[in-house]
MINUGU-898084 format. One record per residue (C-alpha): residue number from 1; residue in three letters; x, y, z. Coordinates in Angstrom, 1 decimal, padded with zeros to 4 digits. Layout:
<kevos>
<num->NUM	residu->ALA	c1->X	c2->Y	c3->Z>
...
</kevos>
This chain:
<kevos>
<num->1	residu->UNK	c1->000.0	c2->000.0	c3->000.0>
<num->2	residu->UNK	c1->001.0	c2->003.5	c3->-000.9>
<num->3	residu->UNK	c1->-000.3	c2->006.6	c3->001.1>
<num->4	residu->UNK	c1->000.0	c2->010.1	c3->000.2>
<num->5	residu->UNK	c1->000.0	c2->012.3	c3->003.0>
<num->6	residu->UNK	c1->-000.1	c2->016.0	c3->003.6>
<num->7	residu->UNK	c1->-001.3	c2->019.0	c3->005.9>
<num->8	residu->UNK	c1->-001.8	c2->023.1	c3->006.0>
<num->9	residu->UNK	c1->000.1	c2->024.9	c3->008.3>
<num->10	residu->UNK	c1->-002.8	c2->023.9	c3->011.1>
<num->11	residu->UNK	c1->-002.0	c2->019.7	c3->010.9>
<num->12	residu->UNK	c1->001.5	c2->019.4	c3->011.0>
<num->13	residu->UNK	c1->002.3	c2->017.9	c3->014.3>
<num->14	residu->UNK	c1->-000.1	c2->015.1	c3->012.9>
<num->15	residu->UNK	c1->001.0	c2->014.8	c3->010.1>
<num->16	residu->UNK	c1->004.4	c2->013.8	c3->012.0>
<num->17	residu->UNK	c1->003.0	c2->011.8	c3->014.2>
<num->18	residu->UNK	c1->001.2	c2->009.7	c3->011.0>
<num->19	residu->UNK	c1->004.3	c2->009.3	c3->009.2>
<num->20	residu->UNK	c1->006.2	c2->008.1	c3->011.9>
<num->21	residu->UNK	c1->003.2	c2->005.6	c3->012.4>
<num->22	residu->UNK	c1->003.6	c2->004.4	c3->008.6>
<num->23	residu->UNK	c1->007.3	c2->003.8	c3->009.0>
<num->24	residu->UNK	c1->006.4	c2->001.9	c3->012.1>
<num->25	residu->UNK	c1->003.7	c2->-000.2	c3->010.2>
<num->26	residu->UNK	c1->006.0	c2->-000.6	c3->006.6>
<num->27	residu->UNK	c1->003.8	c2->001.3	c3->005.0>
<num->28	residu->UNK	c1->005.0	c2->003.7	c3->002.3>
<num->29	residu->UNK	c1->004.1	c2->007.1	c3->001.7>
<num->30	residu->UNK	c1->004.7	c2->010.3	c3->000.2>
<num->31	residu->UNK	c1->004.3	c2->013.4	c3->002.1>
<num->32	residu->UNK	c1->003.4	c2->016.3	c3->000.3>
<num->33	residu->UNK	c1->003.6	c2->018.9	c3->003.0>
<num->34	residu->UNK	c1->003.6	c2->021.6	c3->003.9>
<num->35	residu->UNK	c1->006.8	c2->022.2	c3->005.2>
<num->36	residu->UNK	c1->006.0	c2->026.0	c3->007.0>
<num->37	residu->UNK	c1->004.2	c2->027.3	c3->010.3>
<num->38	residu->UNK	c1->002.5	c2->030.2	c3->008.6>
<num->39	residu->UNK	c1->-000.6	c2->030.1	c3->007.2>
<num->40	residu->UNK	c1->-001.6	c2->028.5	c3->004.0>
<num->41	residu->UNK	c1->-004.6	c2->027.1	c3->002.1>
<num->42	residu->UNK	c1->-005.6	c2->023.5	c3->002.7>
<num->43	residu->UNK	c1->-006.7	c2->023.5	c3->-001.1>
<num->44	residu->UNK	c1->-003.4	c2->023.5	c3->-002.5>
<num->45	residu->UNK	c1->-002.5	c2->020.5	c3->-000.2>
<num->46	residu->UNK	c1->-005.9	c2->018.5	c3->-000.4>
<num->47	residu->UNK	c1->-006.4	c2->018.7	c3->-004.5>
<num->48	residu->UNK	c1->-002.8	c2->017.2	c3->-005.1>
<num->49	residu->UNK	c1->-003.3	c2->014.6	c3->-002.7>
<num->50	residu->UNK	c1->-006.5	c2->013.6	c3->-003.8>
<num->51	residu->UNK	c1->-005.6	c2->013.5	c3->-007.6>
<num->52	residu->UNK	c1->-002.9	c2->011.2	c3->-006.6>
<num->53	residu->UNK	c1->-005.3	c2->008.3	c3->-005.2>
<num->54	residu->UNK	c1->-007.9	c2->009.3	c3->-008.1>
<num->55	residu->UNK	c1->-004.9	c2->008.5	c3->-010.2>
<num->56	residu->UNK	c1->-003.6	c2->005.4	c3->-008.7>
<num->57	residu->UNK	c1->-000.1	c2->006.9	c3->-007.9>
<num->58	residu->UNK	c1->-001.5	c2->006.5	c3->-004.0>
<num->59	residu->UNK	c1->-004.0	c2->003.7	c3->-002.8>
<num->60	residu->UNK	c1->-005.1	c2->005.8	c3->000.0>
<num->61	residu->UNK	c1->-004.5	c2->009.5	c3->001.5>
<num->62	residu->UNK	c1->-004.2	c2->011.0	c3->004.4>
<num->63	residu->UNK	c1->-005.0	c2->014.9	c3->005.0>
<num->64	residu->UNK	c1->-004.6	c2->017.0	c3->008.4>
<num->65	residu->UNK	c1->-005.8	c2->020.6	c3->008.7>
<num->66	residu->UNK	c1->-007.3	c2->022.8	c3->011.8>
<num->67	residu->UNK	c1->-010.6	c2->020.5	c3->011.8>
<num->68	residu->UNK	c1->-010.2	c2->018.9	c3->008.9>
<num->69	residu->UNK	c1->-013.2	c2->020.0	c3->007.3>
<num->70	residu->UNK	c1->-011.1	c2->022.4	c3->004.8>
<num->71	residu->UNK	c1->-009.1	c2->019.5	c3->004.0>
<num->72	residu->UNK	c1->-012.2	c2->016.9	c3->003.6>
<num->73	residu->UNK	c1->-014.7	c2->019.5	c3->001.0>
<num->74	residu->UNK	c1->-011.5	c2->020.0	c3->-001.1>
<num->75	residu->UNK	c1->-010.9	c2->016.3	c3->-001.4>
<num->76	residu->UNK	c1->-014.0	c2->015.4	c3->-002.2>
<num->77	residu->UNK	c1->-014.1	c2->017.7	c3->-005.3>
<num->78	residu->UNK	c1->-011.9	c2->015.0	c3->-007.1>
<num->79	residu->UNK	c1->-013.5	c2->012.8	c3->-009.0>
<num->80	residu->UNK	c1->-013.4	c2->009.5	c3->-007.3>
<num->81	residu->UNK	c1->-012.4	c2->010.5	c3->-004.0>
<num->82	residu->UNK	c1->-014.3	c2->009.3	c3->-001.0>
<num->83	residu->UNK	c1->-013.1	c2->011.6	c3->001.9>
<num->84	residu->UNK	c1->-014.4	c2->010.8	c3->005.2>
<num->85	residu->UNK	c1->-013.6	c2->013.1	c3->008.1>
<num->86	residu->UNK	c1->-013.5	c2->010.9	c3->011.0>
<num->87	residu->UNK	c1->-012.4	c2->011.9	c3->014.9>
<num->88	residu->UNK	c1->-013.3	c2->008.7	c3->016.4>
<num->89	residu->UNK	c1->-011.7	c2->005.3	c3->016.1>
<num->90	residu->UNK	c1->-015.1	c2->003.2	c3->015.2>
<num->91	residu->UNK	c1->-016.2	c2->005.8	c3->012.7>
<num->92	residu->UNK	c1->-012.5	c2->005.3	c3->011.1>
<num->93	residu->UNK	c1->-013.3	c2->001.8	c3->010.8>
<num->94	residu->UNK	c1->-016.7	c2->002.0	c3->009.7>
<num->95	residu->UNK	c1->-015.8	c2->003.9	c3->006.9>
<num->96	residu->UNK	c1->-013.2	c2->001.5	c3->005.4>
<num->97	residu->UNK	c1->-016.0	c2->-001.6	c3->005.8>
<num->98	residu->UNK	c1->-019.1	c2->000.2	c3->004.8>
<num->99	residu->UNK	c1->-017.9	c2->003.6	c3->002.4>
<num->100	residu->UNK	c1->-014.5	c2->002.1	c3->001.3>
<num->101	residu->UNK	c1->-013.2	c2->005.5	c3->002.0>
<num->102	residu->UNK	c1->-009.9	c2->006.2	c3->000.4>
<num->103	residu->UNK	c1->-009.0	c2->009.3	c3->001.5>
<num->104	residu->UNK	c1->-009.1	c2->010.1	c3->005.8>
<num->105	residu->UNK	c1->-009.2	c2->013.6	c3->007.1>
<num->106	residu->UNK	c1->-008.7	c2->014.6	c3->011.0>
<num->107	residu->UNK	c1->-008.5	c2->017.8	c3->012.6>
<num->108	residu->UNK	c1->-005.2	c2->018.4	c3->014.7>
<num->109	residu->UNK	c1->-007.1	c2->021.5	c3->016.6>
<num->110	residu->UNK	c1->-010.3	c2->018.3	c3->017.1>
<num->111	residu->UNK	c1->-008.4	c2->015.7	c3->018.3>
<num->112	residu->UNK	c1->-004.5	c2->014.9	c3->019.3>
<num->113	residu->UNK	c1->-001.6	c2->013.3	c3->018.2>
<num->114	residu->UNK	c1->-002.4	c2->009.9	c3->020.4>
<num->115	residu->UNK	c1->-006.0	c2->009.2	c3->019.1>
<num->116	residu->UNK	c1->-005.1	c2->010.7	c3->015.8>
<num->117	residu->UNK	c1->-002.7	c2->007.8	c3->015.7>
<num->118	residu->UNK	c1->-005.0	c2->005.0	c3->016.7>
<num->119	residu->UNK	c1->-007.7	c2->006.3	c3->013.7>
<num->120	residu->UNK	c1->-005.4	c2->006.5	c3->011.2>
<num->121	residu->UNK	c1->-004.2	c2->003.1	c3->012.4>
<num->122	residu->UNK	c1->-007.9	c2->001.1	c3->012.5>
<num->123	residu->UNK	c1->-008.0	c2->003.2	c3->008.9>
<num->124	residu->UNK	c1->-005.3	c2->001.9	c3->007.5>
<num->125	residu->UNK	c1->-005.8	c2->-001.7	c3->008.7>
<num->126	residu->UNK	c1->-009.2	c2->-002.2	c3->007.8>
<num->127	residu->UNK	c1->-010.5	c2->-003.4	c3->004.8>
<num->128	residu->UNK	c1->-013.7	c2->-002.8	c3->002.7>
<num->129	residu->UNK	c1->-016.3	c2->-005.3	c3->003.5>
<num->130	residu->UNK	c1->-017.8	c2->-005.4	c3->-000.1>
<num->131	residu->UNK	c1->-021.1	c2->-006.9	c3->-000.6>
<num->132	residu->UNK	c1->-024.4	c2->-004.7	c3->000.1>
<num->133	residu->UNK	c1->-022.1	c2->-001.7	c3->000.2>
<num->134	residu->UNK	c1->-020.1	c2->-002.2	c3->-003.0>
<num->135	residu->UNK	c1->-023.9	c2->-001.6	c3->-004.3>
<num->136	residu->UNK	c1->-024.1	c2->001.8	c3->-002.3>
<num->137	residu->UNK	c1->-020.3	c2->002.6	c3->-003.5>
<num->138	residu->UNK	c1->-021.5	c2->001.9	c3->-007.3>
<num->139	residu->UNK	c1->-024.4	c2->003.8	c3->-007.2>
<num->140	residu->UNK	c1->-022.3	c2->007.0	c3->-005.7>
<num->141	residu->UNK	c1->-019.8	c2->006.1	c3->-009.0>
<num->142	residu->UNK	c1->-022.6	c2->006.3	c3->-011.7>
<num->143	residu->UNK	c1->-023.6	c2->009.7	c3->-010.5>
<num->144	residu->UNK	c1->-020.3	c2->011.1	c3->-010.4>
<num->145	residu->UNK	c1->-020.0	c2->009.8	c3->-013.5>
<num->146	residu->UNK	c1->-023.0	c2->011.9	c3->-014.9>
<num->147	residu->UNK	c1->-021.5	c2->015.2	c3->-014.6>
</kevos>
């Protein structure tokens, strides 16, 4: 699995903590930044990441802002991208079984580095469950496919 990660100015002790959770794991990744404590805008780190895993250069993303909310609309803007914004550990596992998610958004200002960690761990470990929800997943496809 490949993992493109990044973060505003507002995610970045996260985004540290993630990556050194990845290494830990032997998981790769590409971390796109940002490398600077004053403010930026999340778009220009959330649209590059997403196009990667609409691509297929990444499998999966993961995307750290303030709240994450920023980071989690921009995502979803890509074509493909299923961005869940998730704070908890069940909801990060839910939405790998039941949404087959493929991008994960957190808010460092929401949450901290510890349970930030154990989300983006149950995330990363869990797999889509298929079945009734491949159906849902389709159905979400064909209409993003219309426009």
């Amino acid at each position: 699995m490949k993992v493109v990660i990044a973060s505003d100015h507002g995610g970045m002790t996260i985004r540290a903590e993630i990556k050194s959770l990845m290494e830990e794991m032997g998981i790769e990744y590409e971390d796109l930044g940002c490398e600077c404590s004053q403010s930026v805008d999340y778009p220009d780190y959330a649209v590059p990441a997403a196009e990667k895993v609409a691509s297929g250069e990444a499998d999966r993303g993961i995307l750290i802002c303030g709240t994450g909310i920023g980071m989690s609309i921009a995502a979803n803007k890509v074509k493909g991208i299923r961005c869940a914004l998730v704070h908890d550990v069940y909801s990060a596992r839910m939405t790998r079984e039941h949404n087959d998610s493929n991008v994960l958004a957190m808010g460092e200002r929401v949450i901290g580095p510890g349970l930030a960690r154990e989300i983006a761990k149950t995330w990363l470990e869990t797999a889509f469950e298929g079945g009734r929800h491949a159906n849902r997943i389709g159905k979400i496809g064909e209409y993003e496919n219309q426009s």
